[in-house]
C-alpha positions in Angstrom: -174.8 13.5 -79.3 -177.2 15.6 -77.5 -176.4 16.5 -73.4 -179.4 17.3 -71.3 -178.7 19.4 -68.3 -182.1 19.0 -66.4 -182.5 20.7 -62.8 -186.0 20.1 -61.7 -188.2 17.3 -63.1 -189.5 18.1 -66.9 -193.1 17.5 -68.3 -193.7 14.6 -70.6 -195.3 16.7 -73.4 -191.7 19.2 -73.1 -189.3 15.8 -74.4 -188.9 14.8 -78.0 -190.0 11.2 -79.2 -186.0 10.0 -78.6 -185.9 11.2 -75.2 -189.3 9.8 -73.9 -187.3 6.9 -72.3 -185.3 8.8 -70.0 -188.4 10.4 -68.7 -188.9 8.4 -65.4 -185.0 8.9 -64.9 -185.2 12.0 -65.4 -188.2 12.5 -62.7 -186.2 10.5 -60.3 -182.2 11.5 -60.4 -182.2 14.9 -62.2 -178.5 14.5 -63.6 -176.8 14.5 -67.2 -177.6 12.2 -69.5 -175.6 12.0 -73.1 -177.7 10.1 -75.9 -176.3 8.6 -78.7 -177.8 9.4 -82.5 -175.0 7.2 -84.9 -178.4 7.0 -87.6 -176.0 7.5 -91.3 -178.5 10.6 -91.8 -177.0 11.9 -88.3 -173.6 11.1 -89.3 -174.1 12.8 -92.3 -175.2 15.9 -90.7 -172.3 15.8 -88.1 -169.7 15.8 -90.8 -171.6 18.6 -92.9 -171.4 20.8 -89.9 -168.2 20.3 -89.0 -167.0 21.1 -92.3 -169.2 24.1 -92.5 -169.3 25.5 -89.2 -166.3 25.3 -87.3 -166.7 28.1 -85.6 -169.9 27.5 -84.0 -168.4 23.8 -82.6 -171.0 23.7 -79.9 -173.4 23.3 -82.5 -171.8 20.5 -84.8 -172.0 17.2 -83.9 -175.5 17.7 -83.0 -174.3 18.7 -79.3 -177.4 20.7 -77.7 -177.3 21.9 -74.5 -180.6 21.6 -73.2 -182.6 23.9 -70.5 -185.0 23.5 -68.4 -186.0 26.1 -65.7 -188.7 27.1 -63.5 -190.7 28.9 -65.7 -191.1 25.6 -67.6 -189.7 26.6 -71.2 -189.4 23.1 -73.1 -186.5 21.9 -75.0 -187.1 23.3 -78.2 -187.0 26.6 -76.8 -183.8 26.1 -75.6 -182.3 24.9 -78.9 -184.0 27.8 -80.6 -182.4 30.6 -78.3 -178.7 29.0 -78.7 -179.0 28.6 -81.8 -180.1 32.2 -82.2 -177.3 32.9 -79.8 -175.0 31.4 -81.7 -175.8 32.8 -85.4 -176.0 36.4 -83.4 -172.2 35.9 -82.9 -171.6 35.1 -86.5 -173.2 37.7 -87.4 -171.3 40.5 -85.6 -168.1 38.4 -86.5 -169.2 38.5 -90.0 -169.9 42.3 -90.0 -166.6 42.8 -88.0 -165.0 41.5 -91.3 -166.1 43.0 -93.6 -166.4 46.8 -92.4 -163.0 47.7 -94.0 -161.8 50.7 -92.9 -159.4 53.6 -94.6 -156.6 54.9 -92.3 -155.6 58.4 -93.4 -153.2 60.2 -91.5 -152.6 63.8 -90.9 -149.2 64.7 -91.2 -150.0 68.2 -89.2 -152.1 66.2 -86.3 -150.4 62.7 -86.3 -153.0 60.4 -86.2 -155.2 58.3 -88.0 -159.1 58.1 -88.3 -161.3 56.5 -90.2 -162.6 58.6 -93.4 -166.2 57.6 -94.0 -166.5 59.9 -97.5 -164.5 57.0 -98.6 -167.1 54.3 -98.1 -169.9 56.8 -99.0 -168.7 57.5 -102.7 -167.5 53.8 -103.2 -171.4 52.9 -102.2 -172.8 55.7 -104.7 -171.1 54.4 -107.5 -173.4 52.5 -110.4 -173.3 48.8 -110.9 -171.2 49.6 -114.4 -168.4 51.3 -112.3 -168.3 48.2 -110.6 -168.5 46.0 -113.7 -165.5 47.6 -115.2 -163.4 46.5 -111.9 -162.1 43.2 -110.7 -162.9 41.9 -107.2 -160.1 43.8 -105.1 -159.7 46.8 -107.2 -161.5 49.1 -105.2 -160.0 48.5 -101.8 -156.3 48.1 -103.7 -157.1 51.5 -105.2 -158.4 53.1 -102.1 -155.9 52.3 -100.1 -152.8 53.1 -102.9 -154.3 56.9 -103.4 -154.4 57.0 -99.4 -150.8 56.0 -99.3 -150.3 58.3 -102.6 -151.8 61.4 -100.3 -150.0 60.6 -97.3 -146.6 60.7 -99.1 -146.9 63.6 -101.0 -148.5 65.4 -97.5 -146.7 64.2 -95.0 -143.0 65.5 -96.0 -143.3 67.0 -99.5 -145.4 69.8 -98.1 -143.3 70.8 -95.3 -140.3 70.8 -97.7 -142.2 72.6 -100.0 -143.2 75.7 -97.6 -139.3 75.6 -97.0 -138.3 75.7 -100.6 -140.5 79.3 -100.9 -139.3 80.5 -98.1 -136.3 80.0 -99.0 -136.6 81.8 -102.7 -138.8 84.3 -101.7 -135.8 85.6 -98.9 -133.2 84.8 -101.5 -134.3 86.9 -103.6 -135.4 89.7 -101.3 -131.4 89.5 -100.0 -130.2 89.4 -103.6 -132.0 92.3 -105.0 -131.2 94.5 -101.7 -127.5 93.4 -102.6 -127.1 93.5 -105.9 -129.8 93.7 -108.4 -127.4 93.0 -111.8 -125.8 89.9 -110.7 -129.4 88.6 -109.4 -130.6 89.5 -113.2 -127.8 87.2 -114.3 -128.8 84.7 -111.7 -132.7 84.8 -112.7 -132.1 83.1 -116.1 -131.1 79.8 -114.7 -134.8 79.3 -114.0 -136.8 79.4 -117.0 -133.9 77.3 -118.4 -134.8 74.7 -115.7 -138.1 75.0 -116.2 -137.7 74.1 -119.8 -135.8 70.8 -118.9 -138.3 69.6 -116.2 -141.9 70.4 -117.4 -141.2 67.1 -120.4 -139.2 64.9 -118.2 -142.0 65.5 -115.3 -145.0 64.2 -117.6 -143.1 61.4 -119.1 -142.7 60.4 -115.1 -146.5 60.9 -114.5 -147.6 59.0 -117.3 -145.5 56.1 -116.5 -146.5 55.9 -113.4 -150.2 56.1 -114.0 -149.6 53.0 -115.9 -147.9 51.4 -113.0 -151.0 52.2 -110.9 -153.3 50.4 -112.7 -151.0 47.2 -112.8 -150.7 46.8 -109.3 -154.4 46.3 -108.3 -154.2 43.9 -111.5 -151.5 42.0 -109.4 -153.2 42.0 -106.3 -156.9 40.7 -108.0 -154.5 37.3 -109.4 -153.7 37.0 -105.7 -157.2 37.0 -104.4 -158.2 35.2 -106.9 -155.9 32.6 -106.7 -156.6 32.3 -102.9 -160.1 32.0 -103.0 -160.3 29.4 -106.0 -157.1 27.6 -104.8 -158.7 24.3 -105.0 -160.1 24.4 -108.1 -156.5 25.5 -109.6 -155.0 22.5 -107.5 -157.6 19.9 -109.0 -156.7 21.3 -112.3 -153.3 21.6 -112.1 -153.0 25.1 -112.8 -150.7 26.4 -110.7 -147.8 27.4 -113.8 -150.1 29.1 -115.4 -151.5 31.1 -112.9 -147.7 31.9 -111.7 -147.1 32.7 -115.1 -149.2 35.6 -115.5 -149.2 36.9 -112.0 -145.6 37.0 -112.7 -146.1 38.7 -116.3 -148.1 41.2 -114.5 -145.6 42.2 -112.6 -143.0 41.9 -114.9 -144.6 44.8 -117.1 -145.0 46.7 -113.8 -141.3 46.5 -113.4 -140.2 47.5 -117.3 -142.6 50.6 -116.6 -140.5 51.5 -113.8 -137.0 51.1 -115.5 -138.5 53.3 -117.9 -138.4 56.5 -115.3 -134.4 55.3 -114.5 -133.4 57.4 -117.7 -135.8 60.3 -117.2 -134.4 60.5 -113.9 -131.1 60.8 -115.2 -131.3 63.5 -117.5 -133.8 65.4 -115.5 -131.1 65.6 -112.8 -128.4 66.3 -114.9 -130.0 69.0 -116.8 -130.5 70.8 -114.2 -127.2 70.4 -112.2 -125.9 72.1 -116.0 -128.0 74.7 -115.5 -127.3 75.6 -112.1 -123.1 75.1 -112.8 -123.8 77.0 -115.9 -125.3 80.0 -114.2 -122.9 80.3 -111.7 -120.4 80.6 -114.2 -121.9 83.1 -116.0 -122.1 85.2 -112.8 -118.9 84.8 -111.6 
C-alpha cells in the first residue's frame, strides 16, 4: 500500500509507471490517494519486512509516505530520505545497544561513572584471547571483578584502617602499662597467623575455581536464548537443562568446600585468643 500526500500538482516525468493513472486526478483535487499492490511478489515482500523490521513499521507493508514540495523533489527522493531517516534511527538504536558500560563505584565519593580503561584493554586484546572465551565471558568477567573491587573497597577498607588503628593504640596503651603481660599477650599472633595463612589459600583457590564457572553458566544462558528455536525444533531442552544445571551444581560443591575451612579457621583462632588470655591471667 503506498499513500501519496501531494500538495501542489506533480510533474508527469516525477510519478512511477503505477501511479501514471492518478496523474489527471492528481492535477485536479490534490488529496490522498492509497493504491493497492496485492502482486504475490508484493505480498511476499510485505511479510519479509514485517518479520524483519518491526521496528521500522512505517516502512513494512510497502507504506511510503510520499512528498512533494515546491522545490519540485520527485517521489523517489522522498522514499530515499525516509528511508535514510529511518535506518539513521536504527542505527543510533543499534549503537545505543551495544555500547555496554562498566559502573564502578567509589566507596570514598559515592558515585558511579563509567570507566573507559575497561573498554580500551578489552579492545587491545588479540583475536586468540578472544578465541579462548565464550560469547559473554568478557562482560560476565568484567562486571564480576567490578563487583569483586567494590566489595572488597567499599567496607573492607574502612574496617581495615580501623583494625590498625586499633592495634597500633593497643599496643602503644599496653606497653606504656605493662610491657611483661603485653610480651605474654604478643604470642597469640604468630600462633594466629600460623592457623590462617593455609586455611586463607585453600579459600582463594576455591574460589578462583568458582569464578571461572559462573561466566560458564551465564554463556549456557545466552546461548540458550539466542538459539532457542533451534533447541525447540530439536527438542533439546533436557539436555541443555542438564548441563546448565551441572554447571552449577559443581559451582555449588566448590562452595561447600570453604563451609569446613571456615569452620576451623574460626575456631582456631577463637583457641588462640581464649588460650592467650589464659595464659595472661
Amino acid at each position: 500500500m503506498i499513500t501519496i500526500r501531494s500538495s501542489v500538482s506533480p510533474q508527469r516525468d516525477s510519478l512511477s509507471p503505477p501511479l501514471l493513472h492518478q496523474q489527471n486526478s492528481l492535477k485536479q483535487n490534490p488529496r490522498t490517494y492509497i493504491i493497492l499492490d496485492d502482486s504475490p511478489k508484493r505480498r511476499a515482500s510485505r511479510r519479509a519486512e514485517q518479520r524483519f523490521d518491526s521496528n521500522a513499521a512505517i516502512m513494512s507493508a510497502t507504506l511510503y509516505e510520499i512528498r512533494t514540495d515546491d522545490n519540485g523533489r520527485s517521489w523517489r527522493q522522498s522514499v530515499a530520505e525516509l528511508k535514510l531517516r529511518r535506518l539513521t534511527e536504527l542505527n543510533q538504536r543499534l549503537q545505543e545497544y551495544l555500547s555496554w558500560r562498566v559502573p564502578v563505584s567509589k566507596a570514598a565519593v559515592g558515585y558511579s561513572h563509567t570507566h573507559p580503561p575497561d573498554r580500551r584493554k578489552a579492545s587491545q586484546e588479540k583475536v586468540s584471547y578472544f578465541n579462548e572465551l565464550s560469547n559473554g565471558s568478557t562482560a560476565t568477567q568484567v562486571t564480576t571483578d567490578g563487583n569483586r573491587i567494590y566489595q572488597g573497597i567499599a567496607k573492607e577498607l574502612g574496617l581495615l584502617i580501623q583494625a590498625i588503628t586499633l592495634l597500633v593504640s593497643a599496643f602503644v596503651v599496653a606497653l606504656s602499662v605493662q610491657w611483661k603481660l603485653t610480651l605474654v599477650i604478643i604470642s597469640m599472633l604468630p600462633a594466629i597467623d600460623m592457623a590462617s595463612g593455609p586455611a586463607i589459600s585453600a579459600i582463594v583457590e576455591i574460589e578462583s575455581r568458582t569464578v571461572v564457572l559462573h561466566p560458564a553458566a551465564a554463556v549456557i544462558a545466552g546461548d540458550v536464548l539466542s538459539s532457542i528455536r533451534t533447541i525447540h525444533a530439536f527438542s533439546a531442552q533436557a539436555k541443555i537443562i542438564r548441563r546448565y544445571g551441572k554447571t552449577w551444581e559443581e559451582a555449588r560443591e566448590f562452595g561447600c568446600k570453604q563451609s569446613p575451612i571456615f569452620g576451623a579457621l574460626f575456631a582456631a583462632q577463637n583457641f588462640i585468643v581464649m588460650s592467650g588470655t589464659a595464659l595472661a591471667f
